[in-house]
C-alpha positions as CSV (number, residue, x, y, z in Angstrom):
1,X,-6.8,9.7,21.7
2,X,-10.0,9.7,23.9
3,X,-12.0,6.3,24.1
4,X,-14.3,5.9,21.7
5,X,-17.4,3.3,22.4
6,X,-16.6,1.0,19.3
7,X,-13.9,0.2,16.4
8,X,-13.7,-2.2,13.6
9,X,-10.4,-3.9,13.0
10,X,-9.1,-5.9,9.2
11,X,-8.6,-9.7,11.3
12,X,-4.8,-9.9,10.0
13,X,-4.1,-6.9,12.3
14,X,-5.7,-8.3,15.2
15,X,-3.5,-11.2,14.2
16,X,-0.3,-8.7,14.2
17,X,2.7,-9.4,16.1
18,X,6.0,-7.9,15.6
19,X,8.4,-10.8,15.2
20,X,11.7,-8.7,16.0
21,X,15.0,-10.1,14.8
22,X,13.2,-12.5,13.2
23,X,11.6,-10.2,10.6
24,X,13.5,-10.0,6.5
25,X,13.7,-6.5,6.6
26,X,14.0,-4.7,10.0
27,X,12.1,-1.4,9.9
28,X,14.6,0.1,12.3
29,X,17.5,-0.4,9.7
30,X,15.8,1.8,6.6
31,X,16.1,5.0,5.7
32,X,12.9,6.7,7.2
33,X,12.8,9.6,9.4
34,X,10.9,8.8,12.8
35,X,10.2,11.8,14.2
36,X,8.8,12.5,18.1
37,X,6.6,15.7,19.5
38,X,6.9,17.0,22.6
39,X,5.8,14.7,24.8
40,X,7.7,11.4,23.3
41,X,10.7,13.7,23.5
42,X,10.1,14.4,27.3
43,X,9.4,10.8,28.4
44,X,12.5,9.2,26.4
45,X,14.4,11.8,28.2
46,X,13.4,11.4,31.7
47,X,13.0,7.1,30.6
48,X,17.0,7.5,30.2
49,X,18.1,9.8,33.0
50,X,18.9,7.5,35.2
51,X,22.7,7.5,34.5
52,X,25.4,9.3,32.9
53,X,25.7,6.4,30.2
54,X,21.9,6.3,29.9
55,X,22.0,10.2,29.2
56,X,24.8,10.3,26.8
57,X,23.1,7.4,24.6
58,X,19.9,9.5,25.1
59,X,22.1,12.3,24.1
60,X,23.3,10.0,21.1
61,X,20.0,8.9,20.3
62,X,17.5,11.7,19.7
63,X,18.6,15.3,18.1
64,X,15.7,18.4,18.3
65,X,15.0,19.9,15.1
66,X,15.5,23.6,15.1
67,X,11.9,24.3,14.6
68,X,11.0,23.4,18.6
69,X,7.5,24.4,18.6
70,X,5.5,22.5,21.5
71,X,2.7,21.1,19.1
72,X,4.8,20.0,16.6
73,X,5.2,16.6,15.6
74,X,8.7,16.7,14.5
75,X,10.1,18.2,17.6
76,X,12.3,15.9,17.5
77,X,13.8,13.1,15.5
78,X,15.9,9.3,16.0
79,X,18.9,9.6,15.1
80,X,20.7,6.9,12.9
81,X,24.3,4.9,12.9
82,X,26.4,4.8,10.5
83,X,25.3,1.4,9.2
84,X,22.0,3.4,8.8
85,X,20.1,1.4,11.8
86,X,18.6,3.4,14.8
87,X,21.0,4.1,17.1
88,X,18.5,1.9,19.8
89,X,18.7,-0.9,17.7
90,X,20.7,-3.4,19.7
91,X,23.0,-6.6,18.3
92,X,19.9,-8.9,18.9
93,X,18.2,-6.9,16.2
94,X,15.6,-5.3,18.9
95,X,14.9,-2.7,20.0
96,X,16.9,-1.6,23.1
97,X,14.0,0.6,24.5
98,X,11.3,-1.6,24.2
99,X,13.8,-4.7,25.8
100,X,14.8,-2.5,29.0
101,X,11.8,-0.1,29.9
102,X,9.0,-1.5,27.5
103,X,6.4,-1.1,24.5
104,X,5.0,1.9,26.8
105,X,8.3,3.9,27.0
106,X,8.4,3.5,22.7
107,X,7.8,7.1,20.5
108,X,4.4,6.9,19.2
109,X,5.1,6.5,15.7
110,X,6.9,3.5,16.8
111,X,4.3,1.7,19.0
112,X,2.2,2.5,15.7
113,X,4.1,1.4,12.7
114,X,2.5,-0.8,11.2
115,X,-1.1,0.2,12.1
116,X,-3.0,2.5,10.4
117,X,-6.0,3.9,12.9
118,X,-8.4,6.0,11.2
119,X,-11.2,8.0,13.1
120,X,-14.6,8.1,11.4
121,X,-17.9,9.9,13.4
122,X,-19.0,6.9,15.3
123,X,-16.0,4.6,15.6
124,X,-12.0,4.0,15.0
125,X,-10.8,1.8,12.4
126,X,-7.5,-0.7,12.1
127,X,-5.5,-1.2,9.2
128,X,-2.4,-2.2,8.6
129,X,1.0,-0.4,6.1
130,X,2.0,-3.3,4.0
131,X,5.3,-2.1,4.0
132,X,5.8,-4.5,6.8
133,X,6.4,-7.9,5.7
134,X,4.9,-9.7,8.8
135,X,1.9,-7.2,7.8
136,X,2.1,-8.0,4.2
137,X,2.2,-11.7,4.8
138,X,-0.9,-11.8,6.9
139,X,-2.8,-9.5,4.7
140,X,-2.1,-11.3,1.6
141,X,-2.0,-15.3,2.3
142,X,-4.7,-15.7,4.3
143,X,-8.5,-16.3,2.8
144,X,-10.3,-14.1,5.7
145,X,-7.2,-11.8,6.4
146,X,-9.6,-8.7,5.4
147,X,-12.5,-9.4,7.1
148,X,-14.0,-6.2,9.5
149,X,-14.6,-7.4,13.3
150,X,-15.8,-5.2,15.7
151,X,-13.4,-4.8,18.7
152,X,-13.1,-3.3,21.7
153,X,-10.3,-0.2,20.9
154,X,-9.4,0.6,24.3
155,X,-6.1,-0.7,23.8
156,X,-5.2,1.9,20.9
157,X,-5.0,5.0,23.2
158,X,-0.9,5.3,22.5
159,X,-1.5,5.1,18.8
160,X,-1.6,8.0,16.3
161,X,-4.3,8.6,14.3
162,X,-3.4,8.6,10.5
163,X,-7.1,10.2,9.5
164,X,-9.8,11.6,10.5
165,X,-13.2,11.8,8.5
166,X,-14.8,14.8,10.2
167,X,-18.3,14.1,12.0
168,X,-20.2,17.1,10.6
169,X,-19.2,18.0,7.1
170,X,-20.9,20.5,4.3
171,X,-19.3,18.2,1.7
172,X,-21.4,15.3,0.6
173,X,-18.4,13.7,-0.5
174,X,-16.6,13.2,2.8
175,X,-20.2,13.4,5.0
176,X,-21.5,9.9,3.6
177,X,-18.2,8.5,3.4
178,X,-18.8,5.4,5.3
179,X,-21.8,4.3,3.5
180,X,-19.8,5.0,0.0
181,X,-16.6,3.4,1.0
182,X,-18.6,0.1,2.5
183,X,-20.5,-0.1,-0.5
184,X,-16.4,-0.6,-2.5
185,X,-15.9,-3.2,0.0
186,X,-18.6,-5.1,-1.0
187,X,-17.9,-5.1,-4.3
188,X,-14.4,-6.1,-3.8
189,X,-15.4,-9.1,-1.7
190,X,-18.2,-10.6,-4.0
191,X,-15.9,-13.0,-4.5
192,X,-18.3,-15.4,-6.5
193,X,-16.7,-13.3,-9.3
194,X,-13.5,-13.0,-10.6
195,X,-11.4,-10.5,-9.5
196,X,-11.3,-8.1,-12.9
197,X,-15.0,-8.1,-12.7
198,X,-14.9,-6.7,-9.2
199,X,-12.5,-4.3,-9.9
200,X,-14.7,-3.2,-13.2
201,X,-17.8,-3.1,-10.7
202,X,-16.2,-0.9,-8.7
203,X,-15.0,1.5,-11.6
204,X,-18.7,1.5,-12.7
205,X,-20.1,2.9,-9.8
206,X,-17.2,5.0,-9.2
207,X,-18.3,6.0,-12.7
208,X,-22.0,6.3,-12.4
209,X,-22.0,8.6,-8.9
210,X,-18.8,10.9,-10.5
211,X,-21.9,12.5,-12.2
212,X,-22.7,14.3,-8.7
213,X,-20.8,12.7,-6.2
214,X,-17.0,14.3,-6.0
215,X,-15.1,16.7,-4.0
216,X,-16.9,19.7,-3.1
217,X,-20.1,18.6,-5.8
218,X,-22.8,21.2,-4.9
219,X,-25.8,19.7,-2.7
220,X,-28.1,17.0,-4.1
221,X,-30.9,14.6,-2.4
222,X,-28.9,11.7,-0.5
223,X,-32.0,9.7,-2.0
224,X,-30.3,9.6,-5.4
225,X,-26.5,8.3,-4.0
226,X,-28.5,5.4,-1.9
227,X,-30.5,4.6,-5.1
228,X,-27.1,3.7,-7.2
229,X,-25.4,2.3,-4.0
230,X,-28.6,-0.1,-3.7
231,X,-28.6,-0.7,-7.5
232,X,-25.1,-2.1,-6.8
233,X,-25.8,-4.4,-4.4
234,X,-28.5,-6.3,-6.7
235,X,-27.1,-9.6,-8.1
236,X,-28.5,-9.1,-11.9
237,X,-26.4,-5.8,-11.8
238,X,-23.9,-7.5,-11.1
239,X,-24.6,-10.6,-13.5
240,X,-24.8,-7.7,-16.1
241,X,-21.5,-6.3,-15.9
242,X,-20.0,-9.3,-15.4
243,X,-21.2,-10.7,-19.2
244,X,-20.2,-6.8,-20.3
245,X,-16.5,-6.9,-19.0
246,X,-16.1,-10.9,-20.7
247,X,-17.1,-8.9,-24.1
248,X,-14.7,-5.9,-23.7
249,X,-11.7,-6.0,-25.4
250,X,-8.6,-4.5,-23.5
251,X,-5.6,-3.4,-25.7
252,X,-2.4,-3.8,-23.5
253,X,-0.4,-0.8,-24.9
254,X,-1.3,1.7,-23.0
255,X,-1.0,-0.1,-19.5
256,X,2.3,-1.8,-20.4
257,X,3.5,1.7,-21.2
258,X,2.5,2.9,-18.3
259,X,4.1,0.6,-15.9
260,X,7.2,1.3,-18.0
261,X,7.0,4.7,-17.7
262,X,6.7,4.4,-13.8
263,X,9.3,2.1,-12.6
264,X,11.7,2.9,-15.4
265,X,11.7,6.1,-13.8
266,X,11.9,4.8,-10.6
267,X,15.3,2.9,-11.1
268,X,16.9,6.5,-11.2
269,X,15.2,7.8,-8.5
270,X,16.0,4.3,-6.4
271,X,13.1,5.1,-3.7
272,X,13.2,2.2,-1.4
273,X,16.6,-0.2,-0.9
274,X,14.9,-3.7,-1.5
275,X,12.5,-2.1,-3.9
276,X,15.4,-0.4,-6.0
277,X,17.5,-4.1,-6.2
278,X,14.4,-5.6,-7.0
279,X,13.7,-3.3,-10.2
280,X,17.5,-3.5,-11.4
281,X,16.9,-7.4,-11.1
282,X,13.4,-7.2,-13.0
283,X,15.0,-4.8,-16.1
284,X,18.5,-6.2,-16.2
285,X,17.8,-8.8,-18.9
286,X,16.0,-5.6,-21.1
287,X,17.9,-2.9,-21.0
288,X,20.3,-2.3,-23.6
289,X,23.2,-0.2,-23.0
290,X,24.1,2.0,-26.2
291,X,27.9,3.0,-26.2
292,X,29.0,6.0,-24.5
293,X,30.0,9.5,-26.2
294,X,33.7,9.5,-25.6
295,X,34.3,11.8,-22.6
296,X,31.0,11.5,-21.6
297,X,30.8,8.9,-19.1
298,X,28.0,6.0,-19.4
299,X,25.9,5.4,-22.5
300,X,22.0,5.4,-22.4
301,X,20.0,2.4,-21.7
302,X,17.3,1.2,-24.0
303,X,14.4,-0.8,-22.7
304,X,13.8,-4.1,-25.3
305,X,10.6,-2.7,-24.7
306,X,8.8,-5.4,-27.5
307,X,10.9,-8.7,-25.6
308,X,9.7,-8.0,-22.6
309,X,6.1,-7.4,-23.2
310,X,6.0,-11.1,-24.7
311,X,8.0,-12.8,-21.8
312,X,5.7,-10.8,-19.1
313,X,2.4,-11.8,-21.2
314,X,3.6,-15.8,-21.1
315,X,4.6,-16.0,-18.1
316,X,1.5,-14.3,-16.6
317,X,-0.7,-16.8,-18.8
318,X,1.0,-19.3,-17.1
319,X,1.1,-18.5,-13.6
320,X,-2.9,-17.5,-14.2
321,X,-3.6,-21.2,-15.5
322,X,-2.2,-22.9,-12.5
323,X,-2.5,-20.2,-9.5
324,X,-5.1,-18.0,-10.8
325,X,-7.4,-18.3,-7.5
326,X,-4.4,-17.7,-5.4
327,X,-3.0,-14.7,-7.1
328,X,-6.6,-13.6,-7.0
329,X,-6.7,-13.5,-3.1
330,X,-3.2,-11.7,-3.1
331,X,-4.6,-8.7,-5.2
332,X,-8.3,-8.9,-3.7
333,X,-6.6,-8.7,-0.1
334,X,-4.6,-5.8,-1.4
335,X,-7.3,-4.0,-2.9
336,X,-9.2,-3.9,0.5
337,X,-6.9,-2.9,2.4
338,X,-6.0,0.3,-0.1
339,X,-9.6,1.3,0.4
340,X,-9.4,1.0,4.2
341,X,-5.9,2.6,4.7
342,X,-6.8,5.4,1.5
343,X,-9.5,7.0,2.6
344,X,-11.0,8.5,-1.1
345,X,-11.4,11.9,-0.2
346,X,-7.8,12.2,-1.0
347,X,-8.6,11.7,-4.6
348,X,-10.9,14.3,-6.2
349,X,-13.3,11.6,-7.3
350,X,-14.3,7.7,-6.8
351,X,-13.1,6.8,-10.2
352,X,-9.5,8.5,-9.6
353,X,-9.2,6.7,-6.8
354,X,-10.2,3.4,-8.1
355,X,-7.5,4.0,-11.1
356,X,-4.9,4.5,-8.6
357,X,-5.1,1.8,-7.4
358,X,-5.5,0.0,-11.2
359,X,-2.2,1.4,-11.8
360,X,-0.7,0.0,-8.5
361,X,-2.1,-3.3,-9.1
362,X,-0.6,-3.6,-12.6
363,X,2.7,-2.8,-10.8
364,X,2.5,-5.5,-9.1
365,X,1.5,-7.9,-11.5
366,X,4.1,-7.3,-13.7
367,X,6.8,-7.4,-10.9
368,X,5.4,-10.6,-9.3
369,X,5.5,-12.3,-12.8
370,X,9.1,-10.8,-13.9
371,X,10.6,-11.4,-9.9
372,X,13.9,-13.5,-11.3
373,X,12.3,-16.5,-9.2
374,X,9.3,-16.3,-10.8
375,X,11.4,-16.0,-14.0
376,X,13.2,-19.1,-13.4
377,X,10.0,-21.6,-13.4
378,X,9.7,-22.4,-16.9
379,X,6.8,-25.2,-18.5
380,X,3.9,-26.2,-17.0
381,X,5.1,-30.3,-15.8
382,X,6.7,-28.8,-12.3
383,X,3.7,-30.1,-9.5
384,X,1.2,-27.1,-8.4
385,X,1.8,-27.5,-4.7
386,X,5.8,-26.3,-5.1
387,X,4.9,-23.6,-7.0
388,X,2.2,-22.6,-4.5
389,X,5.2,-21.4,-1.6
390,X,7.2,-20.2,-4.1
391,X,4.5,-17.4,-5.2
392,X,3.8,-16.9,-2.0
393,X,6.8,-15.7,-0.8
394,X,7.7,-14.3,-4.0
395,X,4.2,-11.7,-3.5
396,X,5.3,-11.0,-0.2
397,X,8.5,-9.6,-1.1
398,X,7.2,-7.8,-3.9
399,X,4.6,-6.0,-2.3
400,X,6.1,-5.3,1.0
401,X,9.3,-3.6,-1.0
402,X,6.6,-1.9,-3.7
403,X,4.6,-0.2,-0.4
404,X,7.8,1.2,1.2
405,X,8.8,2.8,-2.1
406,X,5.1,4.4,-2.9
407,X,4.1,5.2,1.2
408,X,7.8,6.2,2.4
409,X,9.2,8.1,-0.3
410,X,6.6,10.9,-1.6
411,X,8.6,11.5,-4.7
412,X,7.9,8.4,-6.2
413,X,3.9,8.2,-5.1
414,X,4.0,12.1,-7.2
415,X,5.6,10.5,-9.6
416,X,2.9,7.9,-10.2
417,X,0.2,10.1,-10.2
418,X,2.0,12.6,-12.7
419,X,2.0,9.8,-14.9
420,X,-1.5,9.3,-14.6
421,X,-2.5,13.1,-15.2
422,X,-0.1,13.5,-17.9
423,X,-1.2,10.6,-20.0
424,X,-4.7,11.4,-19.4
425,X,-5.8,8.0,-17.3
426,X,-9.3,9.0,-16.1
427,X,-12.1,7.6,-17.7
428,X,-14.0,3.8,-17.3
429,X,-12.2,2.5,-20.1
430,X,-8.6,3.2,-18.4
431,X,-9.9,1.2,-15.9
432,X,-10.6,-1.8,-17.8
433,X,-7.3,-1.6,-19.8
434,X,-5.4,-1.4,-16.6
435,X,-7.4,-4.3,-14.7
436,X,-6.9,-7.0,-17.7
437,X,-3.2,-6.3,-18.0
């Protein structure tokens, strides 16, 4: 990665440190392929040459796929234990290579994880994978956690480069992508509103430029995109759709169905350890198992579909009374860093993207409220400020476990947005179903 002059960085990265054994949920135990080109595969060799024990655990350690081409970046891959943990994982719960020969001598998509650089014309940009609980807990729990400093990025030079935004493009759509995707921040951090209303702001102008302003639109006068962009940034536009998302009434059906339709699905397909324990926790008080057909094995399950829409609604209520500011700043952190880790021009248009991320919001919300801790709190007499670390945690957990299932296991990310298609979730008033669930 040549120097650039400038980055930007979210200020919970810069606050990143990997705390080691110390971390909930090592990343080198899970079931993830880490794979090496070339030239990680060529320095881990000749870091371990320097006996025959070092070779054989070098030996041990990495395996080359069959397809060996030089540019590849699976040249190579980790190999695993038995107990599922890299092979370099040592008993301390760190890693062996980065104890003996140091963070230099680590495969790139090591040294990376959890950092997310993207390259954009003039500068490089950090964010973070939330699938990392230290990650997750600096993103989420701090007030300023997704405020943009500019750094010096000298130091990311080892680092891969997740995306790259093209500096010359023939597609409006990706060529003023900074100014569009700045102009969702700001939205998202108006925080003098509450956090529905920002999200609706941002489905309304993901609405308004969708009318010329998608992948590969034909060519139209920048003039017009800067217009609504500027039109967005005025405070009685704002004001105004704030008093028109108060009057809008949200049925619940369709995104409570949805959510079912999702993870239901999910507790087959079991994407990500923690994430799969956590879901058979969440359902196992509403599914109903009918009796099996003799010969046949296990019965069907039956979600008590009705049941549990009325325990997640009161407990939601309830958690929103006392802690609504807080669970506010969870979401809002999240939300910010989806649009700086998803770069939109993976999603045919702005409003797409902004319902994906509706419908991974409203995931969350309904597993932070149905966690069996969260569960457990019952009446509104316990005092705020134990509650407060409880939810705290309690988010962590869920949204750490929720991002390794949806960014490590591709089936289940298809799976979401074949829900989406198939149920036809793609107009503004999705949207504001999905953000008042």
């Amino acid at each position: 990665m040549a120097n650039p002059e400038s980055g930007v960085a979210l200020r919970y990265m810069q606050r990143f440190q990997c705390i080691g054994s110390a971390c909930e949920d090592n990343c080198c135990c899970q079931p993830w392929r880490v794979t090496l080109d070339q030239k990680d595969y060529a320095r881990l060799k000749r870091t371990l040459s320097g006996s025959q024990p070092e070779r054989e655990w070098f030996a041990r350690g990495c395996r080359r796929s069959r397809k060996r081409e030089p540019g590849r970046s699976d040249y190579a891959a980790l190999q695993k234990r038995r107990d599922g943990a890299c092979v370099f994982l040592g008993a301390d719960q760190l890693c062996a290579i980065h104890a003996t020969r140091g963070a230099a001598e680590l495969p790139k998509v090591c040294a990376t994880y959890p950092r997310i650089v993207s390259r954009l014309p003039d500068r490089l940009e950090l964010a973070g994978t939330l699938s990392c609980p230290e990650a997750a807990r600096l993103c989420l729990l701090a007030e300023d956690g997704v405020e943009l400093d500019e750094v010096d990025p000298r130091g990311w030079e080892g680092l891969l480069v997740h995306t790259s935004v093209p500096t010359r493009s023939r597609d409006p759509y990706v060529r003023y992508f900074l100014p569009v995707r700045d102009a969702f921040l700001g939205l998202l951090a108006a925080r003098e509103y509450p956090l529905a209303s920002r999200f609706f702001f941002a489905a309304c102008l993901a609405q308004r430029l969708g009318a010329f302003f998608f992948k590969r639109a034909p060519p139209f006068q920048g003039a017009r995109l800067f217009r609504e962009l500027t039109r967005f940034r005025t405070p009685s536009t704002l004001a105004r759709l704030d008093r028109r998302l108060a009057s809008r009434e949200a049925p619940a059906g369709l995104p409570f169905a949805l959510v079912q339709q999702i993870l239901v699905a999910a507790l087959t397909l079991r994407p990500a350890p923690r994430f799969a324990a956590l879901l058979e926790q969440v359902y196992a008080p509403y599914l109903r198992e009918e009796s099996p057909v003799a010969g046949l094995g296990r019965g069907a399950r039956t979600l008590l579909g009705g049941e549990l829409w009325e325990d997640y609604r009161a407990r939601r209520d309830r958690w929103e009374r006392r802690l609504g500011d807080r669970i506010a700043l969870y979401l809002g952190n999240y939300a910010a860093n989806y649009w700086m880790k998803e770069c939109y021009t993976g999603a045919p248009d702005l409003l797409t993207h902004c319902l994906r991320l509706q419908v991974r919001v409203a995931m969350l919300r309904f597993l932070l409220f149905e966690h069996p801790a969260i569960r457990a709190v019952v009446g509104d007499d316990a005092p705020e400020r134990g509650e407060r670390p409880l939810l705290d945690r309690i988010v962590v957990e869920v949204i750490y476990s929720f991002s390794r299932a949806i960014e490590h296991t591709p089936a289940f990310l298809h799976g979401v947005h074949k829900v989406l298609r198939r149920n036809g979730i793609r107009r503004l008033d999705h949207a504001v179903q999905l953000l008042k669930f």
